[in-house]
N, C-alpha and C positions, 0 to 999 in steps of 0.2 A: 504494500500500500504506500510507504512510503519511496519506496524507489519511485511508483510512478507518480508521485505527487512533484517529485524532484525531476522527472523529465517531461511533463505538464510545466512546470514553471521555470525550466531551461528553456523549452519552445516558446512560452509567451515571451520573455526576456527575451529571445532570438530573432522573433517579429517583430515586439516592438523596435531595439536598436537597429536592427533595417530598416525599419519604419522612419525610423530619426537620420538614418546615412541618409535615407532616397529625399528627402525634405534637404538636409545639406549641402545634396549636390545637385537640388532642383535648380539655384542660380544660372551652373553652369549645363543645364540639361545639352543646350543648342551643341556648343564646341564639343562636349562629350558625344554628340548622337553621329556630328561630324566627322569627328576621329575614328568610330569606329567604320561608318562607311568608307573614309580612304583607308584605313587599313583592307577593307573587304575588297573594294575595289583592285586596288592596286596588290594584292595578296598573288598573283600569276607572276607578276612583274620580282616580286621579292622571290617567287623560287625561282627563277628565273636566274638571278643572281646569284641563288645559292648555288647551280649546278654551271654556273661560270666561274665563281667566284671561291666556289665549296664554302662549308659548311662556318661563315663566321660572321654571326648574327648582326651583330652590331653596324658593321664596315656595311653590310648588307641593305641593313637598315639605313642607313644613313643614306644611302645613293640613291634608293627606293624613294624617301622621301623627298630627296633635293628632286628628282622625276616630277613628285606630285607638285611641287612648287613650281617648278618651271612650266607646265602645262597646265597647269589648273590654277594654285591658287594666284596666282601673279595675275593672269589675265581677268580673271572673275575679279579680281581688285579695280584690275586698270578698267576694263568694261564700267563697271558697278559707279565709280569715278566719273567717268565720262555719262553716262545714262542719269544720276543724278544734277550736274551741270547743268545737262540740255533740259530734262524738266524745271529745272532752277531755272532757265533763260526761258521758258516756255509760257509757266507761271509768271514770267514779269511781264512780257508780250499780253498774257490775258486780263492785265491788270490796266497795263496800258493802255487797252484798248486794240491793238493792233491782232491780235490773234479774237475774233468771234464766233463761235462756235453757233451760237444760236442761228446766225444768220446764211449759217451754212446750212445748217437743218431746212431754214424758209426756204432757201434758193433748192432746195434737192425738190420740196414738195411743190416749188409752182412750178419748176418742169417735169416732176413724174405727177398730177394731181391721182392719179389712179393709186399710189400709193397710200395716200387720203382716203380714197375711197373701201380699196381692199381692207384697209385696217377697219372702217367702220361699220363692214358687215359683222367682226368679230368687236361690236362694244368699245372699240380700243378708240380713246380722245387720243388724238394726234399729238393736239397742243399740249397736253399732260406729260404723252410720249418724249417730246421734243423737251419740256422744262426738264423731265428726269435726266435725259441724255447731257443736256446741259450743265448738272447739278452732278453728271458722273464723271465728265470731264474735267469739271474745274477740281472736285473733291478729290481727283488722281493726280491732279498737276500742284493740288495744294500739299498731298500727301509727300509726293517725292520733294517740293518745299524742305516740308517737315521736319522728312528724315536726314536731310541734306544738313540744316542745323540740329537738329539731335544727332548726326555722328561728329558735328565739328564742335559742340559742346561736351559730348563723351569720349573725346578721342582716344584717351588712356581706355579705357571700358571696353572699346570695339578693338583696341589693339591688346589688351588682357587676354581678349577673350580669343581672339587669332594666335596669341601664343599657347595658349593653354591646349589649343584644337591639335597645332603640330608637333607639341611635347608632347601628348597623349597618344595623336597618332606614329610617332614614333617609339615608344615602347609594345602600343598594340600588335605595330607592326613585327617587331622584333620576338616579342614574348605571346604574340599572339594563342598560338596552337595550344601553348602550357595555359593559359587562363581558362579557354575553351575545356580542354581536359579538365582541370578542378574545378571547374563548373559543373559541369558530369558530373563530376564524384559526389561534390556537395548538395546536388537539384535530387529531391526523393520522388521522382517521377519514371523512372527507371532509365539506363541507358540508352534504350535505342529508342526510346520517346523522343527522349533528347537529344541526341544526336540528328535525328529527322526533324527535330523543331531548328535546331541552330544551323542547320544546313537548308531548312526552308526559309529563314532567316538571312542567312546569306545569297541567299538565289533573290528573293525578293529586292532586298535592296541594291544588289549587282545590277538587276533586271531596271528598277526603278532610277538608280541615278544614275549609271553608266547607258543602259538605253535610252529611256525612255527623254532625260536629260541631253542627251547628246541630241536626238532627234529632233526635239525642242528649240536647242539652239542652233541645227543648221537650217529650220523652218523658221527661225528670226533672222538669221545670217540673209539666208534667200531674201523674205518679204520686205528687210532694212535695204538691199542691195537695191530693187527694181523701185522701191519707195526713193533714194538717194539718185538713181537715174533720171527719176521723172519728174525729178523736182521738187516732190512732197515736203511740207516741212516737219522738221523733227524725225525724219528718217532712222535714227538710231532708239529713236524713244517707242515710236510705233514698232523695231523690229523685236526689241526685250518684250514689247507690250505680245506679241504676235508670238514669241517664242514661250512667254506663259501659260493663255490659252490654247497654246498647243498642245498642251499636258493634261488637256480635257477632251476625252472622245466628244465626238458630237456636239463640239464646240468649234474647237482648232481655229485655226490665223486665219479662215474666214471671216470672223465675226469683226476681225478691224481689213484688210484689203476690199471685201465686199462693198460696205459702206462710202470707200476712199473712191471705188469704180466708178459706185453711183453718182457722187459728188462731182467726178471728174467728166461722166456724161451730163450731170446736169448743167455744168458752167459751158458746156461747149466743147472742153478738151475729148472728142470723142475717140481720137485715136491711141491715146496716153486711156483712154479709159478698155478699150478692146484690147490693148498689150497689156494694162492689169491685169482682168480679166482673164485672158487666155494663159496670163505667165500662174496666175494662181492657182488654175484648174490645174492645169499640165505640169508646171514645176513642183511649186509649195504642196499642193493638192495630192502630188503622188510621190513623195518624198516619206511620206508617214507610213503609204501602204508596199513601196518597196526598203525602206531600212528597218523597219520595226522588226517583221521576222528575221531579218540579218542579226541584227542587235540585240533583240529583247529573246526571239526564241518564241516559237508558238506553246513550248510548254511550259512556258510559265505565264503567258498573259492571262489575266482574270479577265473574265467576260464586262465587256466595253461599260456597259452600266455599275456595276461595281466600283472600277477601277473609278469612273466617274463620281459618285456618291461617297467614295471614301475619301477619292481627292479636296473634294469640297469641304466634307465633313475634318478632314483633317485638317485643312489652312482654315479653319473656322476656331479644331481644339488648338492646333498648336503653332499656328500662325504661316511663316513665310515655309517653317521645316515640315507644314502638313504634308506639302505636296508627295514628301516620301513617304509621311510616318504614317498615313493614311490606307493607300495600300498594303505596307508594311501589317499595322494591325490588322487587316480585311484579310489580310492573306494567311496571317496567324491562325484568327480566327478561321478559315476554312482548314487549317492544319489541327488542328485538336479537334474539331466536329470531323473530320477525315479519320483519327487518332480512334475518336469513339466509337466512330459508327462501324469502324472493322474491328476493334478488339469487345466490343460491349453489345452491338447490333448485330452479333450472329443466333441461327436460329438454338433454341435450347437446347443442350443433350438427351431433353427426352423425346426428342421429335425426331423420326427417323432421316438418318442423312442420305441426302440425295450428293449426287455426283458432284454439282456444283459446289458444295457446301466442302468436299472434301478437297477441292481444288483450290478452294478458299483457305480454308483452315493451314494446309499444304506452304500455303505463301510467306 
């Protein structure tokens, strides 16, 4: 009785002070979630090194990381840098006056009026339409403002936090496998639970920021490029804009080149609007549907709506880092109801076994 009253109050004691780490290091949740994706990511690249370089962790590590620096985190700096500037200069344009968004909306509907019309067999106030659209523009161009002085007010803080990501990721990367493994030991979920959870864990997020991410940004690369040929302004603000909702099925970089075509047919520009048009069906358009299976792999994509509703739901919990960690949990979540449904949903042993069942059980 009293043994297990003493391992009863070792477990509550062992919940709670995890309970007290995970609050601890909720500050730094973002560079910790980071670290470990470039660890996973770039995880091919470090053995890579190891069977060039043989077996010496550290030296390994270290090249592996200078890698993730030079290709990734440098540019997404220099980019991020630049993308906030231009909305900073965009924002003072609409201030000024010289940038009207509203008035772009009137000039689309007194040359398309059928657009007026179509929307008001569905109930839809145009003029409503147009204030919102207006209130979404400015509230995006106020935002990158925002953050533009919140990272020049926080500089030490956004620069903490970037060191913190590559110190971390650089042990992950190193001592990776051995953490992995004592995690097994210490998870009472069994090993090969485990093992299949951290390994759909890895596949998710390889899949999520090395694909789906990359795709993303050569669908911003494109729509900024043919955006900066034809004059559009803000051509880098629109391609980041364009590379985001590209990370949304049944959204994608239609939702901002679309609107830009119509614009462009309504002022007249009709052939700047037909090389929009055709370069976004045929380039941007089919960029998703031939690199995705290259990149991501049909057997790991979640079905289009999923992916969709988790990506939402996750840049809603957990902001700019949803866009991963959204899947990431959706994907979870279909690995432990996978988990249950074949070790827990087979038929009883008093039920006599058919063929299938023993082919099951077999596996």
């Amino acid at each position: 009785m009293y043994a297990k009253l003493e391992t009863r109050t070792f477990l509550a004691m062992l919940l709670g002070v995890s309970l007290a780490f995970i609050l601890l290091m909720k500050p730094f949740f973002g560079p910790i979630f980071w670290a470990v994706a470039i660890a996973l990511i770039f995880h091919p690249v470090q053995q890579l090194l190891v069977r060039r370089l043989g077996d010496r962790p550290t030296l390994n590590a270290l090249v592996t990381l200078f890698i993730c620096m030079v290709i990734v985190v440098i540019p997404v700096l220099v980019l991020g840098a630049a993308l906030i500037a231009e909305g900073m200069g965009i924002y003072q344009k609409i201030q000024a006056g010289e940038i009207r968004p509203g008035e772009y909306i009137d000039q689309v509907n007194q040359s398309f009026p059928a657009i007026q019309a179509f929307l008001g067999q569905f109930d839809i106030d145009f003029s409503g339409l147009r204030d919102r659209a207006v209130s979404a523009f400015l509230g995006g161009s106020q935002f990158l403002a925002k953050q533009a002085l919140g990272i020049g007010q926080n500089t030490f803080q956004f620069f903490l936090g970037l060191a913190l990501m590559v110190y971390l990721a650089f042990f992950l990367i190193r001592d990776g496998q051995k953490l992995i493994e004592l995690m097994i030991q210490a998870l009472p979920l069994g090993d090969e639970r485990e093992r299949l959870l951290f390994a759909k864990f890895a596949e998710v997020t390889r899949a999520t920021v090395k694909g789906n991410l990359l795709i993303a940004i050569i669908q911003g690369a494109l729509g900024g490029l043919i955006f900066w040929i034809l004059g559009i302004t803000g051509a880098l603000l629109w391609g980041v804009v364009m590379a985001i909702v590209s990370l949304l099925p049944a959204v994608g970089a239609a939702i901002v080149w679309v609107p830009a075509a119509i614009y462009l047919a309504a002022v007249g520009d009709l052939v700047p609007a037909l090389i929009l048009t055709a370069y976004g069906v045929l380039v941007i358009g089919l960029a998703d549907n031939l690199l995705r299976p290259v990149l991501v792999g049909r057997d790991t994509k979640m079905p289009d709506y999923l992916v969709l509703l988790s990506t939402l739901g996750g840049i809603v919990m957990f902001g700019i880092n949803g866009f991963v960690m959204g899947p990431l949990v959706a994907a979870l979540f279909m690995a432990f109801w996978g988990i249950f449904i074949r070790e827990f949903g087979q038929p009883s042993h008093s039920e006599p076994e058919s063929p299938e069942h023993d082919g099951a059980s077999g596996k």
